[in-house]
PDB file of N, H, CA, C and O in Angstrom:
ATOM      1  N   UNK A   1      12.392 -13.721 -12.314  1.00  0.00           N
ATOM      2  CA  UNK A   1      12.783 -14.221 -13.610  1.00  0.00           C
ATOM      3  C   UNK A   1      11.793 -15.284 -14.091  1.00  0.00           C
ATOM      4  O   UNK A   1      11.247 -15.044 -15.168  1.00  0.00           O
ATOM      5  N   UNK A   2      11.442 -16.545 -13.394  1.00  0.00           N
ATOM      6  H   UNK A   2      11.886 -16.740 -12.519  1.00  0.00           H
ATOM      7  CA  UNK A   2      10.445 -17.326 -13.342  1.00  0.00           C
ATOM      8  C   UNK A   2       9.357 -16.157 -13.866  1.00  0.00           C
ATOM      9  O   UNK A   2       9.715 -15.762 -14.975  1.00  0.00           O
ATOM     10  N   UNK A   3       8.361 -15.610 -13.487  1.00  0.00           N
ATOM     11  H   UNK A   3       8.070 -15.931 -12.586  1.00  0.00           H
ATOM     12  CA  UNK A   3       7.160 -14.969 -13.545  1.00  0.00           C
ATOM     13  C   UNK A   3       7.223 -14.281 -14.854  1.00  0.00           C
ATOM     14  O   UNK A   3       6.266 -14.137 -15.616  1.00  0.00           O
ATOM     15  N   UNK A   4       8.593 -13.816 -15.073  1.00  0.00           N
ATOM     16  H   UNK A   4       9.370 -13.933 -14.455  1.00  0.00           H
ATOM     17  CA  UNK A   4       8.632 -12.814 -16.506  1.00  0.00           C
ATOM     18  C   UNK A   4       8.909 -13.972 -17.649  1.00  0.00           C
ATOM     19  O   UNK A   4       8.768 -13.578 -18.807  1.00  0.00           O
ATOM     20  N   UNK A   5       9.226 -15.137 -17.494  1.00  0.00           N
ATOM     21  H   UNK A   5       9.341 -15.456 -16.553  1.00  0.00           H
ATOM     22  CA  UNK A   5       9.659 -16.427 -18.627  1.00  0.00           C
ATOM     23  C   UNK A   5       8.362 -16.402 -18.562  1.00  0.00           C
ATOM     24  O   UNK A   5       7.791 -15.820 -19.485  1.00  0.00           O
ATOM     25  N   UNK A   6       7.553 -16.997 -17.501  1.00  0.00           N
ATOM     26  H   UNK A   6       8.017 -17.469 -16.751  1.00  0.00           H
ATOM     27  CA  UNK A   6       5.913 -17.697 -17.837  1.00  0.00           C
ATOM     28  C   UNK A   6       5.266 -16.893 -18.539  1.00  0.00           C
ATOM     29  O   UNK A   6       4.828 -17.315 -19.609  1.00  0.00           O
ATOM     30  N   UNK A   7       4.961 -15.228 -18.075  1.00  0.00           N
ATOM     31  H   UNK A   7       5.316 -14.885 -17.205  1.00  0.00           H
ATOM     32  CA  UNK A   7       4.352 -14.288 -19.127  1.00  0.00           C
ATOM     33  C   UNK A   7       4.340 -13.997 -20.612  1.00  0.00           C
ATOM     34  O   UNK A   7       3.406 -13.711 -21.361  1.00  0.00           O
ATOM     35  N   UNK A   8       6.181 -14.209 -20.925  1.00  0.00           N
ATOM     36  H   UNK A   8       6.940 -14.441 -20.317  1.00  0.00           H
ATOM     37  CA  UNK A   8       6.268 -14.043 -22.088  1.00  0.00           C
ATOM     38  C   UNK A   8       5.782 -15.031 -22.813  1.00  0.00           C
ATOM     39  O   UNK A   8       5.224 -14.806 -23.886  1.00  0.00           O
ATOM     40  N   UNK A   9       5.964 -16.516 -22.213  1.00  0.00           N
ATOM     41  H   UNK A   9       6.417 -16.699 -21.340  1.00  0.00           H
ATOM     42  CA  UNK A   9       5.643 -17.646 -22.872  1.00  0.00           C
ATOM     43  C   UNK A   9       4.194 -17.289 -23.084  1.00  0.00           C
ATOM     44  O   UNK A   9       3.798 -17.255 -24.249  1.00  0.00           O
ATOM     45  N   UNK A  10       3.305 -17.002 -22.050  1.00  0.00           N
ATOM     46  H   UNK A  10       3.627 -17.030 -21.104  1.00  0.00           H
ATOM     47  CA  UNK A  10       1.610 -17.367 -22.095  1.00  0.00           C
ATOM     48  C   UNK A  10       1.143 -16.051 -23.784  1.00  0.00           C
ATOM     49  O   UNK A  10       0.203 -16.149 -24.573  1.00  0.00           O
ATOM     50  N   UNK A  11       2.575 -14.708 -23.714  1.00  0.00           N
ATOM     51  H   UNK A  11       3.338 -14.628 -23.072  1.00  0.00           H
ATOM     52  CA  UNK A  11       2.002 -14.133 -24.849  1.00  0.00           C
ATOM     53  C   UNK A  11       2.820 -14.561 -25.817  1.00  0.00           C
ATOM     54  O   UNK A  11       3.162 -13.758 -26.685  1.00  0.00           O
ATOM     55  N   UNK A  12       3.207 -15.677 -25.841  1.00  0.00           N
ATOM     56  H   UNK A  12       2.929 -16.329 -25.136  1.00  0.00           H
ATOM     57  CA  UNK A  12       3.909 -16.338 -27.191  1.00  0.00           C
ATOM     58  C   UNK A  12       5.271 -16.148 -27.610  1.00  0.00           C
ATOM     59  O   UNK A  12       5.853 -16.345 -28.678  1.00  0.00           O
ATOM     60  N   UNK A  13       5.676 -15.649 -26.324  1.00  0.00           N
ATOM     61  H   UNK A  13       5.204 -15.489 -25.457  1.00  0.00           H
ATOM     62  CA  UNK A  13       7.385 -14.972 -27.058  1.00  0.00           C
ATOM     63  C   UNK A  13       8.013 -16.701 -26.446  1.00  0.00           C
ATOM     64  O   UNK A  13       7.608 -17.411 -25.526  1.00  0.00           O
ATOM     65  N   UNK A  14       8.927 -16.851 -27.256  1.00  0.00           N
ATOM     66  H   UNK A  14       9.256 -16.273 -28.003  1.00  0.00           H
ATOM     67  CA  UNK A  14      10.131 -18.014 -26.896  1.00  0.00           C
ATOM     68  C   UNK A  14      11.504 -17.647 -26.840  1.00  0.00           C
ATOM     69  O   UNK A  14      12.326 -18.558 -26.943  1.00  0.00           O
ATOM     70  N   UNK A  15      11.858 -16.606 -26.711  1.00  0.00           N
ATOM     71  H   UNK A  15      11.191 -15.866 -26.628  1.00  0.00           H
ATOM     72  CA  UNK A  15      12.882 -16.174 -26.530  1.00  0.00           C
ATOM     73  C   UNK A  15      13.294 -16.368 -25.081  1.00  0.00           C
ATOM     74  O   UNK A  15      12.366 -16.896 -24.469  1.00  0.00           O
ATOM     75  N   UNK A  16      14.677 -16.061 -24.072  1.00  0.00           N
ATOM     76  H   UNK A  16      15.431 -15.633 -24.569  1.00  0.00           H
ATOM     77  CA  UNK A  16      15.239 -16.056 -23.128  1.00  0.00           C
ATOM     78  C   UNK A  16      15.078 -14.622 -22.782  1.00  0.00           C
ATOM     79  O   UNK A  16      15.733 -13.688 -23.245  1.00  0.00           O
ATOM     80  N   UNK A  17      13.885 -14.556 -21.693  1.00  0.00           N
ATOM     81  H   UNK A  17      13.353 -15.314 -21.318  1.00  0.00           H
ATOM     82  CA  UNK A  17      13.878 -13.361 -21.048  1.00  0.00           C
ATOM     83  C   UNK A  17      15.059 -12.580 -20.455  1.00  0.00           C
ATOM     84  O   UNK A  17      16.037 -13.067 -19.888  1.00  0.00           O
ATOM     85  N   UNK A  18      14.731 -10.940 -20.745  1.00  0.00           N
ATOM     86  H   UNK A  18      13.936 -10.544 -21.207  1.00  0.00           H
ATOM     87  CA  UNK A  18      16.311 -10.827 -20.233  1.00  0.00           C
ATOM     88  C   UNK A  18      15.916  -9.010 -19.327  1.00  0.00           C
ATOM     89  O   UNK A  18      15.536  -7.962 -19.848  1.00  0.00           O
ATOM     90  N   UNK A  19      16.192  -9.300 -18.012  1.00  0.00           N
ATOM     91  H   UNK A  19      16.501 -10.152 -17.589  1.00  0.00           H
ATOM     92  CA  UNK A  19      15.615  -8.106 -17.211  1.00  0.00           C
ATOM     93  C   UNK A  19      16.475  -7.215 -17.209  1.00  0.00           C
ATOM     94  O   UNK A  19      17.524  -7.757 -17.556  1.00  0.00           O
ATOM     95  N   UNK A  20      16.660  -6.034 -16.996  1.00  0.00           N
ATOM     96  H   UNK A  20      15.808  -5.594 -16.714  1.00  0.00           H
ATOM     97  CA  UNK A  20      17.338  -4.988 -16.367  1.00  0.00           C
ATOM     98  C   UNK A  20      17.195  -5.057 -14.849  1.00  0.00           C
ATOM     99  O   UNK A  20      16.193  -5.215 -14.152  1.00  0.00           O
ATOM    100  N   UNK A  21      18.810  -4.851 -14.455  1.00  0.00           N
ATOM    101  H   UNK A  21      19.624  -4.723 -15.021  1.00  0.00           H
ATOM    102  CA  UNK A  21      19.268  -4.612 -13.428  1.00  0.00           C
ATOM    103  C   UNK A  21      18.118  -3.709 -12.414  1.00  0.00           C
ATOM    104  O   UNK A  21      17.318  -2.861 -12.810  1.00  0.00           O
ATOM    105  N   UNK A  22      18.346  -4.232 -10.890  1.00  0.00           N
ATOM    106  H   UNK A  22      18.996  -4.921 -10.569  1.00  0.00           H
ATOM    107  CA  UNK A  22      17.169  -3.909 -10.021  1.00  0.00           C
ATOM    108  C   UNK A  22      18.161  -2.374  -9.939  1.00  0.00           C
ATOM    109  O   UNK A  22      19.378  -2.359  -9.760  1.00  0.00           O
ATOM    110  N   UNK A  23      17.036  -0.825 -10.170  1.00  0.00           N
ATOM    111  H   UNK A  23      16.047  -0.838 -10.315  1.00  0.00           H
ATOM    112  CA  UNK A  23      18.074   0.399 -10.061  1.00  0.00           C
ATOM    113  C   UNK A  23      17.116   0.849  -8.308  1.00  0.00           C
ATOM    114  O   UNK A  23      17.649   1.638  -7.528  1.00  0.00           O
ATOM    115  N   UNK A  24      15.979   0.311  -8.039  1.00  0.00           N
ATOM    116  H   UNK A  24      15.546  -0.331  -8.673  1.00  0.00           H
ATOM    117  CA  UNK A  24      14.953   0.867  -6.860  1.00  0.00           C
ATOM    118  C   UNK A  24      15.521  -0.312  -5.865  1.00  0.00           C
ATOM    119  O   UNK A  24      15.282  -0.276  -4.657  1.00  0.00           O
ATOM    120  N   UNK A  25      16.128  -1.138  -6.344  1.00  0.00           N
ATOM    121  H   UNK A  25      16.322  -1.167  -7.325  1.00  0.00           H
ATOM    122  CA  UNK A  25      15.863  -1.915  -4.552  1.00  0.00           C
ATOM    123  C   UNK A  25      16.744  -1.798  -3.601  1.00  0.00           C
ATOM    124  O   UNK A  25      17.944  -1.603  -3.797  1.00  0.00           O
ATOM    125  N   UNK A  26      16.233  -1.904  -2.570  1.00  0.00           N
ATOM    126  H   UNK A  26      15.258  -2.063  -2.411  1.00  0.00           H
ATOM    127  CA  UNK A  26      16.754  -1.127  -1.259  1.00  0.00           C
ATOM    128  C   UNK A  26      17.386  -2.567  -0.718  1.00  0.00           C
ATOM    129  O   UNK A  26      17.005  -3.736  -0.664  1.00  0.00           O
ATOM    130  N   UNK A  27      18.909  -1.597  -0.244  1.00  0.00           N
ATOM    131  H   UNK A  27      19.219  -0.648  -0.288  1.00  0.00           H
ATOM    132  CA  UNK A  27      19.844  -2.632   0.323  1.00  0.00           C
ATOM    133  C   UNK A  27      19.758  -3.566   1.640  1.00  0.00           C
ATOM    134  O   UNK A  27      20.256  -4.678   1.813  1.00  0.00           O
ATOM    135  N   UNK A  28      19.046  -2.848   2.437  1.00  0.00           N
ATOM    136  H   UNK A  28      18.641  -1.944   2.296  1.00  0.00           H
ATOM    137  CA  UNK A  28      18.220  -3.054   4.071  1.00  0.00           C
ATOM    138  C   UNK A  28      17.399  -2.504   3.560  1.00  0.00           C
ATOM    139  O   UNK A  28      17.561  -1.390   3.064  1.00  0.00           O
ATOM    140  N   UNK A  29      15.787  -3.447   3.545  1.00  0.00           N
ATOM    141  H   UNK A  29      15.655  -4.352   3.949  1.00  0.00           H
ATOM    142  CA  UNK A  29      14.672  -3.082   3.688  1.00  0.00           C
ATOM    143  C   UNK A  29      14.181  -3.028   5.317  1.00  0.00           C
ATOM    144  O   UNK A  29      13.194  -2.468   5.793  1.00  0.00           O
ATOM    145  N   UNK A  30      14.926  -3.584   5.789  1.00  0.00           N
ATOM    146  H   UNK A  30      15.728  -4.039   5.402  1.00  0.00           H
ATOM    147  CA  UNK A  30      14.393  -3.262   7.542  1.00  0.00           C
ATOM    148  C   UNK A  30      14.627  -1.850   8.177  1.00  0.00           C
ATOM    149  O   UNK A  30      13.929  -1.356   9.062  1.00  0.00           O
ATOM    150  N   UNK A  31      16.141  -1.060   7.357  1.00  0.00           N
ATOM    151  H   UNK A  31      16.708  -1.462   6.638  1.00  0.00           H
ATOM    152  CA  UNK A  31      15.846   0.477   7.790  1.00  0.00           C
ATOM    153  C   UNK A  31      14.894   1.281   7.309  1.00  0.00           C
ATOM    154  O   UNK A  31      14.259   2.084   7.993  1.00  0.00           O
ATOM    155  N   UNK A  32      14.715   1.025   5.694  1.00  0.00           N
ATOM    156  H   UNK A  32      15.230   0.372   5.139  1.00  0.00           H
ATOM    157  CA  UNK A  32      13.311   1.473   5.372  1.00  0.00           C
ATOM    158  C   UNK A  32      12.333   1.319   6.115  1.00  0.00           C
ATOM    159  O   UNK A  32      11.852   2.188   6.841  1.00  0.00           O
ATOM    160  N   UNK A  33      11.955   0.188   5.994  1.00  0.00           N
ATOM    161  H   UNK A  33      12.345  -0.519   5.404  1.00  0.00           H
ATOM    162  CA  UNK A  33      10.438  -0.500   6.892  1.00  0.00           C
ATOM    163  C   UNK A  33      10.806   0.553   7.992  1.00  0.00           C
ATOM    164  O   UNK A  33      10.328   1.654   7.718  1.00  0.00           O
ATOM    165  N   UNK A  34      11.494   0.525   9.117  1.00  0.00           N
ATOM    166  H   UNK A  34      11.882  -0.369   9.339  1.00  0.00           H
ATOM    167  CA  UNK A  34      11.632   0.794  10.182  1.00  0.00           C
ATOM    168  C   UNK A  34      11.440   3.216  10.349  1.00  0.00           C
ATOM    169  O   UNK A  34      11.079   4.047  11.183  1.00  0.00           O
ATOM    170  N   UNK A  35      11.853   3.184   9.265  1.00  0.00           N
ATOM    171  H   UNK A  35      12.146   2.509   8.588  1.00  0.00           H
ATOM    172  CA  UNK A  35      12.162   4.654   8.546  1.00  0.00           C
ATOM    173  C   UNK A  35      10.853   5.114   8.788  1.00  0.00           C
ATOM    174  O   UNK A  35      10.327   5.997   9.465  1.00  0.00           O
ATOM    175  N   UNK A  36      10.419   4.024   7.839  1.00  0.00           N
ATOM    176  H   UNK A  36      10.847   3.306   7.289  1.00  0.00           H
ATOM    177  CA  UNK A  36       8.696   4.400   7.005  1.00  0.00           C
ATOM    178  C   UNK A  36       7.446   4.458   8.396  1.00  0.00           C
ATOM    179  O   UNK A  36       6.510   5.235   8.585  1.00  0.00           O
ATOM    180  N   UNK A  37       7.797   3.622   8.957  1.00  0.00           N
ATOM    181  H   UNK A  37       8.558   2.991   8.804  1.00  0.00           H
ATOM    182  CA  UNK A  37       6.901   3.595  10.038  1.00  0.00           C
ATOM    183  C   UNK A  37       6.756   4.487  11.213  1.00  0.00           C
ATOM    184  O   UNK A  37       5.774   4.976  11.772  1.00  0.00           O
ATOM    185  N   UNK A  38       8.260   4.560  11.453  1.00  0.00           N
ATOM    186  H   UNK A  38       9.058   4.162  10.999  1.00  0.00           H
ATOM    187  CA  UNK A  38       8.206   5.861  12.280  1.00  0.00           C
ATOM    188  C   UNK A  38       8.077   7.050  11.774  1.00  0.00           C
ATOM    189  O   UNK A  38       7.936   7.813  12.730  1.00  0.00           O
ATOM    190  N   UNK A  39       8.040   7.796  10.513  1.00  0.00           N
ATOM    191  H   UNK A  39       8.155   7.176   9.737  1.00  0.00           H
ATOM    192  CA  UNK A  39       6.980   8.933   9.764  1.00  0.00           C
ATOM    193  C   UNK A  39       5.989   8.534  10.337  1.00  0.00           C
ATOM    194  O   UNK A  39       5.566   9.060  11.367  1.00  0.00           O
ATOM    195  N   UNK A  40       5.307   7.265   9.609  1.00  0.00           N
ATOM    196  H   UNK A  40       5.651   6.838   8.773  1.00  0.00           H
ATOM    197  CA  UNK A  40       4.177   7.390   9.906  1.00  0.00           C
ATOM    198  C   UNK A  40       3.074   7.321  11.104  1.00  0.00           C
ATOM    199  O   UNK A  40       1.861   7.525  11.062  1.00  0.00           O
ATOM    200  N   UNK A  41       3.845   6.996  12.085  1.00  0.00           N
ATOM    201  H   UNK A  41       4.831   6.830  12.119  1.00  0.00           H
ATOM    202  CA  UNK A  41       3.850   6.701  13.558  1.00  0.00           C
ATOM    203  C   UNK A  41       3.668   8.593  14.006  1.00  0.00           C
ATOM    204  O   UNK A  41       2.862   9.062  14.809  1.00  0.00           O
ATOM    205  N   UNK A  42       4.424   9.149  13.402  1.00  0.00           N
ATOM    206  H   UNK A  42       5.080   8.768  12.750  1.00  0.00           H
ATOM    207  CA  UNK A  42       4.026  10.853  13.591  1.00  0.00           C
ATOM    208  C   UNK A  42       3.128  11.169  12.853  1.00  0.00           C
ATOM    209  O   UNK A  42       2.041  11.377  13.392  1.00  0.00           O
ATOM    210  N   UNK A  43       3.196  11.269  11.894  1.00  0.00           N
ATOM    211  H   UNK A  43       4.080  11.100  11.456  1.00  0.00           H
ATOM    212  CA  UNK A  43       2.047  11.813  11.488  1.00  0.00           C
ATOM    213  C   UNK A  43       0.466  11.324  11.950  1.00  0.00           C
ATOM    214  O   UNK A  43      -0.538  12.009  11.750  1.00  0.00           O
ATOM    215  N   UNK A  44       0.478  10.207  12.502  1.00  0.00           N
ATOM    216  H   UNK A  44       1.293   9.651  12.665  1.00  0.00           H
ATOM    217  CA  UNK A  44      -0.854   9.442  12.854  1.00  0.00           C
ATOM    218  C   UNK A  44      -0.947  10.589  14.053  1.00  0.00           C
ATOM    219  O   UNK A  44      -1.742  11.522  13.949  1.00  0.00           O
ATOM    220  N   UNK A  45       0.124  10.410  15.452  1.00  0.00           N
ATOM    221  H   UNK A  45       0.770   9.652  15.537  1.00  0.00           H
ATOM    222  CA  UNK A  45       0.309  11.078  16.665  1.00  0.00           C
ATOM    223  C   UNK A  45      -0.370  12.595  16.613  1.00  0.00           C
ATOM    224  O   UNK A  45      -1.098  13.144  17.439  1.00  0.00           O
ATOM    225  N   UNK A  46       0.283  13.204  14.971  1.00  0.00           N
ATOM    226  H   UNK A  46       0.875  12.758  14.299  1.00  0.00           H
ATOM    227  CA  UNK A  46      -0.296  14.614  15.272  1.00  0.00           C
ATOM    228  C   UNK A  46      -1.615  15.052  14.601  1.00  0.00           C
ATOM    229  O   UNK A  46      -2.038  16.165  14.292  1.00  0.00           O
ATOM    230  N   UNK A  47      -2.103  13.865  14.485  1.00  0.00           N
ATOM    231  H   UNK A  47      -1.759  12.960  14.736  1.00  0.00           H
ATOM    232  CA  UNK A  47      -3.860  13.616  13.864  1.00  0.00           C
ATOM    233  C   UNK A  47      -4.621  12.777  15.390  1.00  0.00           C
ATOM    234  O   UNK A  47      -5.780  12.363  15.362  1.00  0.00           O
ATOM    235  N   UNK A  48      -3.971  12.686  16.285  1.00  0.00           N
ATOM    236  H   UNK A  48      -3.030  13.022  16.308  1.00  0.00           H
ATOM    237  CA  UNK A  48      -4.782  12.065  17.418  1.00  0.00           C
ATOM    238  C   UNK A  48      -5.195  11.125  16.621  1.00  0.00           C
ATOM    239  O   UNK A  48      -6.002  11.812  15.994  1.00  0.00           O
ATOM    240  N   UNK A  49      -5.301   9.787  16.014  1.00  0.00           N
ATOM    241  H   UNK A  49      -4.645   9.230  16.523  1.00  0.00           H
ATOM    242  CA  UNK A  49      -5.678   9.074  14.812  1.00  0.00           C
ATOM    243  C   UNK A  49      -5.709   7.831  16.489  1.00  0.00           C
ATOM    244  O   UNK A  49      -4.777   7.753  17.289  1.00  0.00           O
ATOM    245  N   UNK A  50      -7.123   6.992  16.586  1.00  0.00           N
ATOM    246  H   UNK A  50      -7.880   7.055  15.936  1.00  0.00           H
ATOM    247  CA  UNK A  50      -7.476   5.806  17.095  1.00  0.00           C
ATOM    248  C   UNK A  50      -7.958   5.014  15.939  1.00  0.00           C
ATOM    249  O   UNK A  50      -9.029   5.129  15.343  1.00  0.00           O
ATOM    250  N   UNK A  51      -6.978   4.186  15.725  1.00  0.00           N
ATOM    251  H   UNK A  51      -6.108   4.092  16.209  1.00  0.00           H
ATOM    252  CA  UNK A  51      -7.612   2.698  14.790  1.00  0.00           C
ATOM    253  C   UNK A  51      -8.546   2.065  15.028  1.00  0.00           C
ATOM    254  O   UNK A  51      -9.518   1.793  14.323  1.00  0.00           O
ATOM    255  N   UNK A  52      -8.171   1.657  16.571  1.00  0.00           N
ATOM    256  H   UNK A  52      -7.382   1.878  17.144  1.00  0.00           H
ATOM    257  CA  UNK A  52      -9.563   0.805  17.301  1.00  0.00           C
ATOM    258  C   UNK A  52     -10.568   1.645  17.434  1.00  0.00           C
ATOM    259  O   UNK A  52     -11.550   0.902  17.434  1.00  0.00           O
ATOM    260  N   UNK A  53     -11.108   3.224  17.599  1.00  0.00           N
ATOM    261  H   UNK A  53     -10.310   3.827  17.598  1.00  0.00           H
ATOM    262  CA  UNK A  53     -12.295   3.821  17.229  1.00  0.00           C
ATOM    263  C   UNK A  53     -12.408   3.605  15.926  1.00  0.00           C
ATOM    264  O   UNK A  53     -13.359   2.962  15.480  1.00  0.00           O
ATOM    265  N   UNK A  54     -11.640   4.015  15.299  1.00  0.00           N
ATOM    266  H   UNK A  54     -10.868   4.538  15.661  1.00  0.00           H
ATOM    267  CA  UNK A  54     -12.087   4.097  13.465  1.00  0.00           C
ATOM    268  C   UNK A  54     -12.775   2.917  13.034  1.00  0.00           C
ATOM    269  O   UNK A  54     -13.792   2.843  12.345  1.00  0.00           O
ATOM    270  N   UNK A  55     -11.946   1.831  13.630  1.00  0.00           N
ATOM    271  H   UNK A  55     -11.119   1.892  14.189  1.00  0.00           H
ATOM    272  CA  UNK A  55     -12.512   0.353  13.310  1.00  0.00           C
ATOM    273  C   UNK A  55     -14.241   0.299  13.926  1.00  0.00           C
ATOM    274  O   UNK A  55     -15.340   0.271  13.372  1.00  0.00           O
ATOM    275  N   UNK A  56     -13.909   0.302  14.928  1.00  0.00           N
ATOM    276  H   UNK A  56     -13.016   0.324  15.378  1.00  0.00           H
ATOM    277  CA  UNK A  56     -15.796   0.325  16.018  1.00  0.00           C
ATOM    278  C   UNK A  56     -16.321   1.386  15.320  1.00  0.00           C
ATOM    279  O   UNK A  56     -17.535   1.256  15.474  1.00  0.00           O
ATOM    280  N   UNK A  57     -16.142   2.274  14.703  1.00  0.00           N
ATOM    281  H   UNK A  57     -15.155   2.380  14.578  1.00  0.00           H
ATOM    282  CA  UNK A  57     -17.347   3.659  14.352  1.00  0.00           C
ATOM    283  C   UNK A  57     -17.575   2.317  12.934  1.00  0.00           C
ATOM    284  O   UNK A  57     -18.530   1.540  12.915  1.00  0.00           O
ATOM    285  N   UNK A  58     -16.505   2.344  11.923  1.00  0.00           N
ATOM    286  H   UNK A  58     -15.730   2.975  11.938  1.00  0.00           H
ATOM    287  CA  UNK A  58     -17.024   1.746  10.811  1.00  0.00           C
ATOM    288  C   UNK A  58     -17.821   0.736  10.758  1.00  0.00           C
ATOM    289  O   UNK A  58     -18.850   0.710  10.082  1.00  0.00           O
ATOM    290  N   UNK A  59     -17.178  -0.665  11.853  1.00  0.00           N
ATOM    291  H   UNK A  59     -16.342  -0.644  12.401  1.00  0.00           H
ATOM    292  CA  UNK A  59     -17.994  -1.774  12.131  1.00  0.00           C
ATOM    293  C   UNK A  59     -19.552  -1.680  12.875  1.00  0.00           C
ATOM    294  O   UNK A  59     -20.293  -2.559  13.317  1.00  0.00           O
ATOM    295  N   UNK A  60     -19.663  -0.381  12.804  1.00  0.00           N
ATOM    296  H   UNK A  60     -19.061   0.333  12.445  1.00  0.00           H
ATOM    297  CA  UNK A  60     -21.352  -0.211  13.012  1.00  0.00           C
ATOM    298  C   UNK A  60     -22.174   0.131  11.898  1.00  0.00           C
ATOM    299  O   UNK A  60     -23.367   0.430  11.956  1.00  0.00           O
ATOM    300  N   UNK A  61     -21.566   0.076  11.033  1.00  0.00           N
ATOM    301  H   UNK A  61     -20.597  -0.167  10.986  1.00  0.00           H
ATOM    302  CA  UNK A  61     -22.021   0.911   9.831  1.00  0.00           C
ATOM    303  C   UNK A  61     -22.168   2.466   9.473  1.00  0.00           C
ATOM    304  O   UNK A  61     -22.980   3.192   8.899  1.00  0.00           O
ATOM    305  N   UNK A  62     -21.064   2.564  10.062  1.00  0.00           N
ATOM    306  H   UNK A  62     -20.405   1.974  10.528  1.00  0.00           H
ATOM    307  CA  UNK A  62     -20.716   4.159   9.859  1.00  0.00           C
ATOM    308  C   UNK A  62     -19.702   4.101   8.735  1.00  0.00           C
ATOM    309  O   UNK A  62     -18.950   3.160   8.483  1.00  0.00           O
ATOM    310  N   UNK A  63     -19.823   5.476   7.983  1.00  0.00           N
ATOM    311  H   UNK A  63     -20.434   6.240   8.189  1.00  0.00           H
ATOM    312  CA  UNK A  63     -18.905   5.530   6.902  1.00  0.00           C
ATOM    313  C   UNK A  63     -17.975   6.683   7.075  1.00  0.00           C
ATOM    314  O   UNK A  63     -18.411   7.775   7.440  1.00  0.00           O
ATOM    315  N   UNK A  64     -16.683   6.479   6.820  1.00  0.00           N
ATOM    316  H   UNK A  64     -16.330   5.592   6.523  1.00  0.00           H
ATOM    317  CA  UNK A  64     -15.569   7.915   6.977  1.00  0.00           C
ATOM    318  C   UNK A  64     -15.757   8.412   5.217  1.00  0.00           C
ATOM    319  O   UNK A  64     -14.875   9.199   4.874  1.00  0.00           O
ATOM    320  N   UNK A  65     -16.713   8.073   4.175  1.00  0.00           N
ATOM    321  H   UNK A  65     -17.430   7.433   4.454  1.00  0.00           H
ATOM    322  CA  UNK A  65     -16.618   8.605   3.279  1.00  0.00           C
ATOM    323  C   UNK A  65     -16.870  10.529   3.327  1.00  0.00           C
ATOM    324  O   UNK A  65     -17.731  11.026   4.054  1.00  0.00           O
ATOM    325  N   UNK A  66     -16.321  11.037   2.785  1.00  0.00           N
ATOM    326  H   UNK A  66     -15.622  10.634   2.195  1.00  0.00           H
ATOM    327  CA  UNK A  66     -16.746  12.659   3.060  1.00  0.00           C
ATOM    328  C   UNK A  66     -17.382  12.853   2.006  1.00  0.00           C
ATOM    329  O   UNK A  66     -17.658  14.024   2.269  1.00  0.00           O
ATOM    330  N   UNK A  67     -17.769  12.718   1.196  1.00  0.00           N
ATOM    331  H   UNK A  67     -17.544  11.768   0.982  1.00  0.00           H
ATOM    332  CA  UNK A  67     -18.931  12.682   0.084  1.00  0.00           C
ATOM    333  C   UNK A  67     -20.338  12.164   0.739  1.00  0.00           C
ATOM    334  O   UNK A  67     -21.332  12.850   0.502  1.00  0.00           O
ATOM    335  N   UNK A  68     -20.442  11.318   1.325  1.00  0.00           N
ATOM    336  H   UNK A  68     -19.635  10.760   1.518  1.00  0.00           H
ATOM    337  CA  UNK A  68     -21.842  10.352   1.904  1.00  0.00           C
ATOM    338  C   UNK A  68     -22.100  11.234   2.766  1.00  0.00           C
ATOM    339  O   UNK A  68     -23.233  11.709   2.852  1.00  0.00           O
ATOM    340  N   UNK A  69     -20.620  11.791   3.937  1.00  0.00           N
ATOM    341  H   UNK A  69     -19.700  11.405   3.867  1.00  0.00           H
ATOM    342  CA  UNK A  69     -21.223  12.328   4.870  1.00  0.00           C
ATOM    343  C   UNK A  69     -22.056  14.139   4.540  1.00  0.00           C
ATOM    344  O   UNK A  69     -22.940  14.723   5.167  1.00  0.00           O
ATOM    345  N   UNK A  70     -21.152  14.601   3.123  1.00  0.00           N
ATOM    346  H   UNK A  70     -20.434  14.126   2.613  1.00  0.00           H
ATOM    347  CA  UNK A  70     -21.581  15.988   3.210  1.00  0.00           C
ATOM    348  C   UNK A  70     -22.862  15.953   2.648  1.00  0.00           C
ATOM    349  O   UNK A  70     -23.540  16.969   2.803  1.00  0.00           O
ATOM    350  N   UNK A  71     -23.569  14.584   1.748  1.00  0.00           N
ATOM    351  H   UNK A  71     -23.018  13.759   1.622  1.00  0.00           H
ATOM    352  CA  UNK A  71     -24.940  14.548   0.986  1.00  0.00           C
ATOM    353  C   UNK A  71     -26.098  13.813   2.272  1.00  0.00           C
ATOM    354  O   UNK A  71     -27.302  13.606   2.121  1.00  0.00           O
ATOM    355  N   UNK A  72     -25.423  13.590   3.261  1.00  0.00           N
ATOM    356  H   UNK A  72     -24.445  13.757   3.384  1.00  0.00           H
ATOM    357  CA  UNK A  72     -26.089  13.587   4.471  1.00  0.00           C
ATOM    358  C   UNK A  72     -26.707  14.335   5.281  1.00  0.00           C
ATOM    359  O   UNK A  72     -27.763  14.195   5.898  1.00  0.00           O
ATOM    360  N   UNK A  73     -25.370  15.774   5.178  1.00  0.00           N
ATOM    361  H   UNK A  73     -24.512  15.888   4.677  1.00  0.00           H
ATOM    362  CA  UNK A  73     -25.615  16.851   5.739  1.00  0.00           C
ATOM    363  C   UNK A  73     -26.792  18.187   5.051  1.00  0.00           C
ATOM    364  O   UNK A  73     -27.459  19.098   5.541  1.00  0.00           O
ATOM    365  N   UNK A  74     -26.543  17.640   3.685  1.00  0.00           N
ATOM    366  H   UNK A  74     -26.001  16.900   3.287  1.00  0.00           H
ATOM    367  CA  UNK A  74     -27.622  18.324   2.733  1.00  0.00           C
ATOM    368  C   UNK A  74     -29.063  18.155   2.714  1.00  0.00           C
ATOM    369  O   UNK A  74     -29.746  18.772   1.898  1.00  0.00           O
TER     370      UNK A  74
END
């Protein structure tokens, strides 16, 4: 509410901001969070996916771009 008063003010409105009801927010965001991660915790698993390689290949100056790599290959 704060952030949407300051905005309107900085574009000149003086009126009493007035929001619509939250219709997306989630009642427990910790089952989400918890939801979301374990998807994605599979899907990483069935990509064999290493962060700590991905990280060390990039931090050498390697790029995972597939554009760089296919005008490489050309």
């Amino acid at each position: 509410m704060e952030g949407a008063a300051k905005l309107l003010a900085d574009l000149g409105h003086n009126g009493v901001p007035q929001l619509p009801e939250k219709k997306n927010a989630t009642r427990n965001p910790s089952e989400v969070t918890e939801a979301l991660t374990a998807e994605i915790r599979t899907l990483l698993d069935r990509l064999n996916f290493d962060p700590v390689a991905a990280a060390a290949y990039i931090s050498e100056g390697r790029s995972l771009d597939g554009s760089a790599l296919r005008s490489a290959a050309a």
